[in-house]
Biopython code that builds the backbone (N, CA, C, O; Angstrom):
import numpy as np
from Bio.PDB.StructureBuilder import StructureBuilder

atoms = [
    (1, "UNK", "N", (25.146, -13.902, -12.355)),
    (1, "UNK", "CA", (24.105, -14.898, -12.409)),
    (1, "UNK", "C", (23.363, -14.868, -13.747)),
    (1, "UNK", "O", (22.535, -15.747, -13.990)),
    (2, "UNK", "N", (23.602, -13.982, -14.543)),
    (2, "UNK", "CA", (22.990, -13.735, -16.001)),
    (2, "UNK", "C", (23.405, -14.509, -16.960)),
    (2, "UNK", "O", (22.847, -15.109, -17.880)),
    (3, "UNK", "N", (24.517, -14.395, -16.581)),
    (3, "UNK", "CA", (25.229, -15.583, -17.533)),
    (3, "UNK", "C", (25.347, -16.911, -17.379)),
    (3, "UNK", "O", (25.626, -17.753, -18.232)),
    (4, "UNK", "N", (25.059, -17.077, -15.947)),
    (4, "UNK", "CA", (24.697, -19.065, -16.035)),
    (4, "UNK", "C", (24.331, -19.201, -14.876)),
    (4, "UNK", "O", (25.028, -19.578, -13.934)),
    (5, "UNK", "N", (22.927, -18.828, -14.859)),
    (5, "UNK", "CA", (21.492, -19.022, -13.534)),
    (5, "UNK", "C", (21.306, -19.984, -12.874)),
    (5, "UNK", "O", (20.499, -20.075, -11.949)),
    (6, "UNK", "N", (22.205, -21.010, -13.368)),
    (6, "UNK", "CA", (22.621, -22.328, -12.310)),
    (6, "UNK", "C", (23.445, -22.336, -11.420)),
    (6, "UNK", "O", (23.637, -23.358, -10.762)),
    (7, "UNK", "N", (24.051, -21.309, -11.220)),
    (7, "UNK", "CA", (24.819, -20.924, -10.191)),
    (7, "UNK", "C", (24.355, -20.575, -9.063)),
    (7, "UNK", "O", (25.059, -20.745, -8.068)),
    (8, "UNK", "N", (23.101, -20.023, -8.950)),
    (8, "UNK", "CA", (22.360, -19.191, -8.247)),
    (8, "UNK", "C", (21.955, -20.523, -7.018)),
    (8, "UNK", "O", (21.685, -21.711, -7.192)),
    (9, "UNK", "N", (22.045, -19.823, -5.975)),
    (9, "UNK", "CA", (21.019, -20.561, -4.970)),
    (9, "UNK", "C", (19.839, -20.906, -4.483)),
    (9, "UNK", "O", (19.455, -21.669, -3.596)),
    (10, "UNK", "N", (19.174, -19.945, -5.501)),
    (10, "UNK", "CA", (17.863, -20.974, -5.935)),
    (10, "UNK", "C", (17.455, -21.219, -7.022)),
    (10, "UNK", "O", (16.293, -20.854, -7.202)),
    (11, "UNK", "N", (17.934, -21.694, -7.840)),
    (11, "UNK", "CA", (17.785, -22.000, -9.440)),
    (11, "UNK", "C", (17.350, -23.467, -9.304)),
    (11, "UNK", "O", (16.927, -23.928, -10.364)),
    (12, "UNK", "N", (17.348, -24.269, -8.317)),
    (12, "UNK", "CA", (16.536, -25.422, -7.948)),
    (12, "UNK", "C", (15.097, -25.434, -7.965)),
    (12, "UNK", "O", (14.343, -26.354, -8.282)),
    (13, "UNK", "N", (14.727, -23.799, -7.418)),
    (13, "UNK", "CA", (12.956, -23.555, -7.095)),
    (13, "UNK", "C", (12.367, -22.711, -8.363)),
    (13, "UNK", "O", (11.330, -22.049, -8.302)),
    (14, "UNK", "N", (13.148, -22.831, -9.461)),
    (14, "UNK", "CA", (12.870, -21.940, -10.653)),
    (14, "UNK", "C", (11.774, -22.565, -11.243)),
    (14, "UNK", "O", (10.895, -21.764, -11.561)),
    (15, "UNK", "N", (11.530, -23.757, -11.501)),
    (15, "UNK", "CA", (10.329, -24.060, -12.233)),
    (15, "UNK", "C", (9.013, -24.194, -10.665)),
    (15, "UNK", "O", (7.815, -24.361, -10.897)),
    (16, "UNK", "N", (9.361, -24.121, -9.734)),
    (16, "UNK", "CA", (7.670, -24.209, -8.635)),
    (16, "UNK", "C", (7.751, -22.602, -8.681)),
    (16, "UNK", "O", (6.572, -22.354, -8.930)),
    (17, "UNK", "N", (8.430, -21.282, -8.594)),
    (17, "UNK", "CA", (8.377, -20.239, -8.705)),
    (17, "UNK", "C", (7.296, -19.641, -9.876)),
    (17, "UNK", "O", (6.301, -18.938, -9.706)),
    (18, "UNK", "N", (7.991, -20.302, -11.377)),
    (18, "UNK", "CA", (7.069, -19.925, -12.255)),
    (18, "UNK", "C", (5.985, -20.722, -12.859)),
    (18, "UNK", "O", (5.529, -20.639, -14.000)),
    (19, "UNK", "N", (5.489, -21.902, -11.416)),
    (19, "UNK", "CA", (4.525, -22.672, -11.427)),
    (19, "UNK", "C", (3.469, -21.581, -10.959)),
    (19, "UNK", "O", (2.406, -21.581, -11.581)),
    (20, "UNK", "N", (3.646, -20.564, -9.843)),
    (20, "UNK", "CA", (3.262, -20.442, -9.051)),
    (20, "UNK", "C", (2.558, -19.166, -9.388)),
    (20, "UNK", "O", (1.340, -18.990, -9.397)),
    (21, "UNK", "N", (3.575, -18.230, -9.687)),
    (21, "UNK", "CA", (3.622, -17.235, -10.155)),
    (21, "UNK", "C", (3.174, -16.746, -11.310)),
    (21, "UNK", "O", (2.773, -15.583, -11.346)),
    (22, "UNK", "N", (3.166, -17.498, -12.371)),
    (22, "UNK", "CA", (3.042, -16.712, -13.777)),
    (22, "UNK", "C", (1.939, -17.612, -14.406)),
    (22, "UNK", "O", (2.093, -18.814, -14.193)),
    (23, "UNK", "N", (0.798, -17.231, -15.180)),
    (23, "UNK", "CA", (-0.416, -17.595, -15.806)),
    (23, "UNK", "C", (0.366, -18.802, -16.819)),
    (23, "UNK", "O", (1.565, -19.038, -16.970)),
    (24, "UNK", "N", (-0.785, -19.402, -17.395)),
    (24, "UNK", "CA", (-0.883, -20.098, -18.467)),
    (24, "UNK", "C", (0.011, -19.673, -19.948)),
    (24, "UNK", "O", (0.728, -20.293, -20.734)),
    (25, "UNK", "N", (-0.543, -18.091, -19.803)),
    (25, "UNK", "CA", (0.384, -17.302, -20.950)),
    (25, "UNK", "C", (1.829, -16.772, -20.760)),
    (25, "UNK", "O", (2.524, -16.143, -21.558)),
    (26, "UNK", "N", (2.148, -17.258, -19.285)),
    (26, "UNK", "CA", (3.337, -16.330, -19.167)),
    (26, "UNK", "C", (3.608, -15.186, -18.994)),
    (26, "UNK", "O", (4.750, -14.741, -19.103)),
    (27, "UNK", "N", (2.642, -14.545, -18.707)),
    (27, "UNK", "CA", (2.616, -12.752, -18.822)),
    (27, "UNK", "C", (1.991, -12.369, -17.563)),
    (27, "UNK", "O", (1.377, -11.302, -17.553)),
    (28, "UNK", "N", (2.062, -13.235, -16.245)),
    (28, "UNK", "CA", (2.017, -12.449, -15.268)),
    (28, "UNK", "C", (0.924, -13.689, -14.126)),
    (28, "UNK", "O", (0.810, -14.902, -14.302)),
    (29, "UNK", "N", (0.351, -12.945, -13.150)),
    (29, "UNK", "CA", (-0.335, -13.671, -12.484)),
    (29, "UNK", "C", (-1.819, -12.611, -12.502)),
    (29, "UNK", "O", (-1.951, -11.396, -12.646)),
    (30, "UNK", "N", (-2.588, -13.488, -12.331)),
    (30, "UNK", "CA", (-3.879, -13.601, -12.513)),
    (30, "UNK", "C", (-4.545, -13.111, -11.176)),
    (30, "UNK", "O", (-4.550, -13.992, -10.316)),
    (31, "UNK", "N", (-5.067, -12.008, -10.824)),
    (31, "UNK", "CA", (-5.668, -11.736, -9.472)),
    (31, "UNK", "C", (-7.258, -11.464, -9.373)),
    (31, "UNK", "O", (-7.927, -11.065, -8.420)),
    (32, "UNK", "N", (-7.630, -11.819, -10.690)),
    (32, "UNK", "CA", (-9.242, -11.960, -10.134)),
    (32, "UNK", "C", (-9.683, -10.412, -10.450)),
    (32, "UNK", "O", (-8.932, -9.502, -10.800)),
    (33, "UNK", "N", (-11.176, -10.351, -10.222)),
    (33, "UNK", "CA", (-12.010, -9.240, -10.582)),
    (33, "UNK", "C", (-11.693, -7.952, -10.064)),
    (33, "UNK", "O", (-11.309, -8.128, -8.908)),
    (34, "UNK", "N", (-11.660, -6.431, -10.432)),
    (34, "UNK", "CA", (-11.011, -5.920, -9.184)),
    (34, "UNK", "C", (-12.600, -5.492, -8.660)),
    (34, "UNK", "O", (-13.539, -5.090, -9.347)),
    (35, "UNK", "N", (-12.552, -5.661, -7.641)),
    (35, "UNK", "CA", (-14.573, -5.327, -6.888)),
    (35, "UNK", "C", (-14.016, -3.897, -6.279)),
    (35, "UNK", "O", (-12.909, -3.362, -6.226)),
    (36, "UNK", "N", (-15.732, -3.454, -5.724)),
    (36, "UNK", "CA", (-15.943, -2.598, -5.041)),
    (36, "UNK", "C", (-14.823, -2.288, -4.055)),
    (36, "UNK", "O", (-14.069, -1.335, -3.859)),
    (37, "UNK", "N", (-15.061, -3.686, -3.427)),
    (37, "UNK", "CA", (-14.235, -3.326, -1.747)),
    (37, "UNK", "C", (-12.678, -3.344, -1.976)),
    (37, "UNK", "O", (-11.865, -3.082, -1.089)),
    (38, "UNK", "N", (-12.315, -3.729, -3.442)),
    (38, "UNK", "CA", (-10.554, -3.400, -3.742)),
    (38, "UNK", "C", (-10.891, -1.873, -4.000)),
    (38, "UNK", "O", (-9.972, -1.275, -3.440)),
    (39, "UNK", "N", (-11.715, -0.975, -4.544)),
    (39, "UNK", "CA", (-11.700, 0.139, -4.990)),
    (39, "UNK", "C", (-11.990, 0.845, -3.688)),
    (39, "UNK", "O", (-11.490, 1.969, -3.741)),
    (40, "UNK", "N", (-12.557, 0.644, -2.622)),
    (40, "UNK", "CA", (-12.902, 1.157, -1.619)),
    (40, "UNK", "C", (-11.407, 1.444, -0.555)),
    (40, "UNK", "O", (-11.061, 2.549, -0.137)),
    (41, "UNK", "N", (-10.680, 0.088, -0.284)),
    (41, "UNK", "CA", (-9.455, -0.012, 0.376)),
    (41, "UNK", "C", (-8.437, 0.712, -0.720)),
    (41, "UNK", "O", (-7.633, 1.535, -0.284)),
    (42, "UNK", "N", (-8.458, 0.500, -1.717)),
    (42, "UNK", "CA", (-7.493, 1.824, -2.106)),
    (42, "UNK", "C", (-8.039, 3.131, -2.037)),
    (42, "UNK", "O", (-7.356, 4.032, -1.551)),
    (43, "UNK", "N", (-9.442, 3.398, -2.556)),
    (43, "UNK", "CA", (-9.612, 5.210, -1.826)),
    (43, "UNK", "C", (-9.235, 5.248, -0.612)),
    (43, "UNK", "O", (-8.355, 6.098, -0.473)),
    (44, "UNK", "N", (-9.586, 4.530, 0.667)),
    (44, "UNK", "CA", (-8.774, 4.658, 2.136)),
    (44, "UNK", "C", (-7.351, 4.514, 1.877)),
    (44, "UNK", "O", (-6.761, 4.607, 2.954)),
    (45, "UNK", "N", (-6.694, 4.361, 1.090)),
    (45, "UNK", "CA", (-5.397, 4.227, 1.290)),
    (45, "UNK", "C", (-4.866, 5.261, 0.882)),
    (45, "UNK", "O", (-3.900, 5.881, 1.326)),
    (46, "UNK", "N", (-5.468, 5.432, 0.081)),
    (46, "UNK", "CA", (-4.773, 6.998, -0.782)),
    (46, "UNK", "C", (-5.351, 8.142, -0.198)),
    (46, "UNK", "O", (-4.832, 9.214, -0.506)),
    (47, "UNK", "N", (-6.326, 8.156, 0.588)),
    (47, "UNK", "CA", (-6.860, 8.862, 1.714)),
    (47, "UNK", "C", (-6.289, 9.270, 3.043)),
    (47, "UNK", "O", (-6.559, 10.366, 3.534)),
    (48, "UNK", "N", (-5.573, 8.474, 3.576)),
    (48, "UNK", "CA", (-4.291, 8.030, 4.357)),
    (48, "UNK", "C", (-3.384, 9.083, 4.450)),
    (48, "UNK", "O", (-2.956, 9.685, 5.434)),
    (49, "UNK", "N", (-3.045, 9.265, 2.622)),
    (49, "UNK", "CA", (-1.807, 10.089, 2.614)),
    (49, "UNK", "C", (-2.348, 11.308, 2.631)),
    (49, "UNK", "O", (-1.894, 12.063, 3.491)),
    (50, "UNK", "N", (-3.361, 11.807, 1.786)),
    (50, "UNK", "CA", (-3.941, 13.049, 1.896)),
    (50, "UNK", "C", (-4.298, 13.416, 3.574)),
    (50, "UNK", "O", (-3.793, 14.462, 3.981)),
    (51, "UNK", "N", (-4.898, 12.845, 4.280)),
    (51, "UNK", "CA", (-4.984, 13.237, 5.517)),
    (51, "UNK", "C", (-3.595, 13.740, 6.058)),
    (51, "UNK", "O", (-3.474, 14.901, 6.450)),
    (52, "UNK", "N", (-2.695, 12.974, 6.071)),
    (52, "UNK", "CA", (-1.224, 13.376, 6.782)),
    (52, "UNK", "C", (-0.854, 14.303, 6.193)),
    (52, "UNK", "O", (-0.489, 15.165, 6.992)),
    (53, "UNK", "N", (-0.689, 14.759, 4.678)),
    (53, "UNK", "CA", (-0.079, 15.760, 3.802)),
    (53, "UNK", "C", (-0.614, 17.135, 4.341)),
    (53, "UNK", "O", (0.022, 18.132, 4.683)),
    (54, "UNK", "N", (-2.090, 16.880, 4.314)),
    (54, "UNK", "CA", (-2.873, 17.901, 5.120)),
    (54, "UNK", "C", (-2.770, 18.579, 6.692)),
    (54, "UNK", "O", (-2.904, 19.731, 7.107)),
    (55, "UNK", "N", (-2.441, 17.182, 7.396)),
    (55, "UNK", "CA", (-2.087, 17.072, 8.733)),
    (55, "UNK", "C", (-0.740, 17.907, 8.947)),
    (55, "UNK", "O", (-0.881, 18.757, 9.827)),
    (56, "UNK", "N", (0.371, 17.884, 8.438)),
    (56, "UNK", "CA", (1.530, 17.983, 8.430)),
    (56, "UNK", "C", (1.943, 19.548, 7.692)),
    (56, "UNK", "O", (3.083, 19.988, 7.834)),
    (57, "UNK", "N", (1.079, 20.178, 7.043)),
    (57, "UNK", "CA", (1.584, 21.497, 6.509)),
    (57, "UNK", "C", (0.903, 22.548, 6.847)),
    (57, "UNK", "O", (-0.209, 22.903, 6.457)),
    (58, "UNK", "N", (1.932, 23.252, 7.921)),
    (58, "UNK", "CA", (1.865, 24.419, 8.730)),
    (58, "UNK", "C", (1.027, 25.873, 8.165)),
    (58, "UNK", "O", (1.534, 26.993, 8.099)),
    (59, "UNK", "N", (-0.095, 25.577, 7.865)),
    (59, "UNK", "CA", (-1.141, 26.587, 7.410)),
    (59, "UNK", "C", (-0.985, 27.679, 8.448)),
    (59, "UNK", "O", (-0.982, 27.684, 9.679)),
    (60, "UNK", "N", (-0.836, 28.765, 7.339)),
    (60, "UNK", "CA", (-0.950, 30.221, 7.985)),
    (60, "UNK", "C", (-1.354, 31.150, 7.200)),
    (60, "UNK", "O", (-1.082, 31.492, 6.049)),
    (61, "UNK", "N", (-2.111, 31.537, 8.081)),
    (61, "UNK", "CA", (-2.770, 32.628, 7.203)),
    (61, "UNK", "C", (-2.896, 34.517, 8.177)),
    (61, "UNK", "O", (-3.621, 34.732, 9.148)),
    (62, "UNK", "N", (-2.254, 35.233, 7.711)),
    (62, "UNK", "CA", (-2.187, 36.622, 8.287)),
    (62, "UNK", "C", (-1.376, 36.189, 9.707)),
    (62, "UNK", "O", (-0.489, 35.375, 9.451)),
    (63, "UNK", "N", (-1.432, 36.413, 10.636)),
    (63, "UNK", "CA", (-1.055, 36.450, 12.343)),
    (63, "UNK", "C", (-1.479, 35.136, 13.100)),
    (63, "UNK", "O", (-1.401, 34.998, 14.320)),
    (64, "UNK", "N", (-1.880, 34.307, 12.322)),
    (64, "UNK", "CA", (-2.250, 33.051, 13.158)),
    (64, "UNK", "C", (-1.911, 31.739, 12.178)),
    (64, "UNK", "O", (-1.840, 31.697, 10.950)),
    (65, "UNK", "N", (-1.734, 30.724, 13.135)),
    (65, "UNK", "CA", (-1.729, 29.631, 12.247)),
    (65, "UNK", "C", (-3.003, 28.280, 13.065)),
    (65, "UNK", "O", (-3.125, 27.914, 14.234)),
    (66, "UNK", "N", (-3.584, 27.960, 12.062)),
    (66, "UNK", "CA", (-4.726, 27.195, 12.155)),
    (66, "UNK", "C", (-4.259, 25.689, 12.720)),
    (66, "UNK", "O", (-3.110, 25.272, 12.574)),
    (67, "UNK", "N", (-5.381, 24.898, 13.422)),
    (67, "UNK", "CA", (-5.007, 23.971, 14.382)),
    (67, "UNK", "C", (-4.633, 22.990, 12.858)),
    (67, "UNK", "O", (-3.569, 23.340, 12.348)),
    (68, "UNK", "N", (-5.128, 22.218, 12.353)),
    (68, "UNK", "CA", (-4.306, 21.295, 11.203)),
    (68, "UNK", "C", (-2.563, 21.247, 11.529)),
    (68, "UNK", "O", (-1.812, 20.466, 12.113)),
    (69, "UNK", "N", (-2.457, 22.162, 11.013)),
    (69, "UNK", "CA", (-0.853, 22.511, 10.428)),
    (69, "UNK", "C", (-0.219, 22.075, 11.732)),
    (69, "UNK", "O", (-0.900, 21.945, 12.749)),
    (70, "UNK", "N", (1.203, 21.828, 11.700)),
    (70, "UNK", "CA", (2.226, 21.728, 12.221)),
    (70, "UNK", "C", (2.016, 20.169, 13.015)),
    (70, "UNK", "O", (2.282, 20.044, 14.210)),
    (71, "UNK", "N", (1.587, 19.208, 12.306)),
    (71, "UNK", "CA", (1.331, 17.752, 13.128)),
    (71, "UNK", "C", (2.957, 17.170, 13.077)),
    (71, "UNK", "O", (3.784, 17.711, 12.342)),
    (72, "UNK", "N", (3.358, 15.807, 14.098)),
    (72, "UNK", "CA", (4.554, 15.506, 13.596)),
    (72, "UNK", "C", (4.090, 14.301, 13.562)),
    (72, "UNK", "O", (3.031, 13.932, 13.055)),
    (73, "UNK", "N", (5.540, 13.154, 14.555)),
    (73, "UNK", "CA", (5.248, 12.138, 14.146)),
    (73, "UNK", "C", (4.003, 11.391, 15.247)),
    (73, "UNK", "O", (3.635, 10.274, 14.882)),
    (74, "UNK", "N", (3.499, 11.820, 16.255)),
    (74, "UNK", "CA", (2.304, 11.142, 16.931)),
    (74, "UNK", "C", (1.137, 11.291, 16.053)),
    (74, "UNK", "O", (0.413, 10.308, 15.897)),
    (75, "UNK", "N", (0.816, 12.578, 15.363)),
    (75, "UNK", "CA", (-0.161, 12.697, 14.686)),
    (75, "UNK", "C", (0.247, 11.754, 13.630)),
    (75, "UNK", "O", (-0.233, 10.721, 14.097)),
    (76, "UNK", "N", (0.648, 11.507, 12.838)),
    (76, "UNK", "CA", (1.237, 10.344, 11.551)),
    (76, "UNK", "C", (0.589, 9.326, 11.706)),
    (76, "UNK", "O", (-0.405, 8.921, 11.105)),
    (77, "UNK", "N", (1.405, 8.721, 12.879)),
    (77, "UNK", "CA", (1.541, 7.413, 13.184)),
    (77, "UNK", "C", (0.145, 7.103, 13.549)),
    (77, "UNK", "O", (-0.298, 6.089, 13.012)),
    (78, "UNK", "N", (-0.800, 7.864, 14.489)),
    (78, "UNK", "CA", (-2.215, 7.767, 14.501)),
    (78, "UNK", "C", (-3.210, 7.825, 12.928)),
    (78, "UNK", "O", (-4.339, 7.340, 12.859)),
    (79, "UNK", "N", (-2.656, 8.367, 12.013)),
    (79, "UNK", "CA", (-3.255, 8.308, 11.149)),
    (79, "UNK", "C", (-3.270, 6.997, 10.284)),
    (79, "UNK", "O", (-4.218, 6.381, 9.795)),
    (80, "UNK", "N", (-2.001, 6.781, 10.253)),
    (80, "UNK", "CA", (-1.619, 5.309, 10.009)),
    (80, "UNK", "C", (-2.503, 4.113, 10.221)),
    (80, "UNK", "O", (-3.069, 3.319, 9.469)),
    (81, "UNK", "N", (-2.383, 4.336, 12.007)),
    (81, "UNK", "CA", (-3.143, 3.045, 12.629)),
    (81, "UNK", "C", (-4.364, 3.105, 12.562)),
    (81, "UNK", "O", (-4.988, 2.046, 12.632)),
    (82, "UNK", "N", (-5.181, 4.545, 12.384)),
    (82, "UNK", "CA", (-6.337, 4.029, 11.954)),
    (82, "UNK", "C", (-6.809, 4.118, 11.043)),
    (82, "UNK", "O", (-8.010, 3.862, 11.124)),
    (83, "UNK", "N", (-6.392, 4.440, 9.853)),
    (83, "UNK", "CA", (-6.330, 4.042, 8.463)),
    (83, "UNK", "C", (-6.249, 2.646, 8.305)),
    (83, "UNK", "O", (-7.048, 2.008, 7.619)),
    (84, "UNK", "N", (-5.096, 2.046, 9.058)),
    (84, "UNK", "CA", (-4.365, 0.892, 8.665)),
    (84, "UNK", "C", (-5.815, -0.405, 9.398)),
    (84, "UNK", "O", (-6.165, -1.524, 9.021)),
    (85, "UNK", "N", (-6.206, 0.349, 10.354)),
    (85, "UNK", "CA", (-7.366, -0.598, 11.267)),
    (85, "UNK", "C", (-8.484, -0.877, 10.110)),
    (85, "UNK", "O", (-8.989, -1.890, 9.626)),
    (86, "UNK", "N", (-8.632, 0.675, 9.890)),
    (86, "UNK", "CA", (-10.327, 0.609, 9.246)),
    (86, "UNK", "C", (-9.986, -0.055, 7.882)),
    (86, "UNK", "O", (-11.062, -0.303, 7.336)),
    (87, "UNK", "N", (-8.938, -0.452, 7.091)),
    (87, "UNK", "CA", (-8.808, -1.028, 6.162)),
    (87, "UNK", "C", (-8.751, -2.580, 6.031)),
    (87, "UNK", "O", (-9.048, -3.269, 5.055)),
    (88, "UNK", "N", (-8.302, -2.953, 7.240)),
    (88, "UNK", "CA", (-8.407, -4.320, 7.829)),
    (88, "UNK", "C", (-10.015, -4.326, 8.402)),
    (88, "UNK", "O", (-9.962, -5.394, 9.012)),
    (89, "UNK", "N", (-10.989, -3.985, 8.546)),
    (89, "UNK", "CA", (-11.908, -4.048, 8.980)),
    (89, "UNK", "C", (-12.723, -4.177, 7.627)),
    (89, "UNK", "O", (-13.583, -5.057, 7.680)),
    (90, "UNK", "N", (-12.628, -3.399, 6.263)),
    (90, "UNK", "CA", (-12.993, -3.123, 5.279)),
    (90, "UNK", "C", (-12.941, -4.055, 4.496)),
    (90, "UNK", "O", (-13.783, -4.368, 3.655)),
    (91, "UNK", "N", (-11.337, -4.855, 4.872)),
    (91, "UNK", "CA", (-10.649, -6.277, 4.010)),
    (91, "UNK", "C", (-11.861, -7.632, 4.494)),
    (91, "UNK", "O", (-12.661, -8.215, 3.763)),
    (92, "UNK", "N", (-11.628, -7.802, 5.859)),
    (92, "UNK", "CA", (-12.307, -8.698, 6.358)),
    (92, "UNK", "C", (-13.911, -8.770, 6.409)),
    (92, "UNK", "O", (-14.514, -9.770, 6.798)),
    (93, "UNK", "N", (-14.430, -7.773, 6.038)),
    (93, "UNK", "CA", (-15.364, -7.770, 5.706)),
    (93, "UNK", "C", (-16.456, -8.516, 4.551)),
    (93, "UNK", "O", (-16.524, -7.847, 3.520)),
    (94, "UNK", "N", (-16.973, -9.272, 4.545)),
    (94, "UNK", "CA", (-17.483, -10.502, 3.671)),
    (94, "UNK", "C", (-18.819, -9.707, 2.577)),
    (94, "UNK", "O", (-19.436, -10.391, 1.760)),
]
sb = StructureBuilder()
sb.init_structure("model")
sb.init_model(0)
sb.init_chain("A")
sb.init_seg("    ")
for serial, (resi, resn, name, xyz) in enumerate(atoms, 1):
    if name == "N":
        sb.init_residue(resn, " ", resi, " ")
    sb.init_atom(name, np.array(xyz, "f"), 0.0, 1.0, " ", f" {name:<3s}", serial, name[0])
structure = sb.get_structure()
């Protein structure tokens, strides 16, 4: 398709694509200011993973191992959903 992009099956939607898609300059699309509440939903997001990383590695220390450690996939998947909730709550938020 590199060599003759008219071949392609959608080379019909090539100019509403980079109507759509790409700025005035050509160098990308334009998404606006980044605010608080974009900086907020990515610390929860990247928060997300640290919780599970944390969740998930089997801490031991001497003869015991501490409640954290050894989560699988129910603990995950809960972390997920309410990560994934409170970020949608965070989004919609005005």
């Amino acid at each position: 398709m590199k060599k003759d992009p008219t071949k392609s099956l959608i080379y019909d939607q090539k100019a509403e694509n980079e109507k759509q898609f790409l700025t005035s300059s050509g160098e990308g699309t334009d998404f606006g200011k980044f605010t608080g509440r974009h900086k907020l939903i990515l610390l929860l997001f990247f928060l997300a993973f640290v919780v599970m990383v944390y969740g998930v590695i089997p801490w031991r220390t001497w003869a015991w191992q501490s409640p954290p450690g050894g989560g699988g996939f129910p603990e995950m998947t809960a972390n997920f959903l309410f990560f994934g909730i409170l970020i949608g709550i965070v989004w919609a938020a005005v």
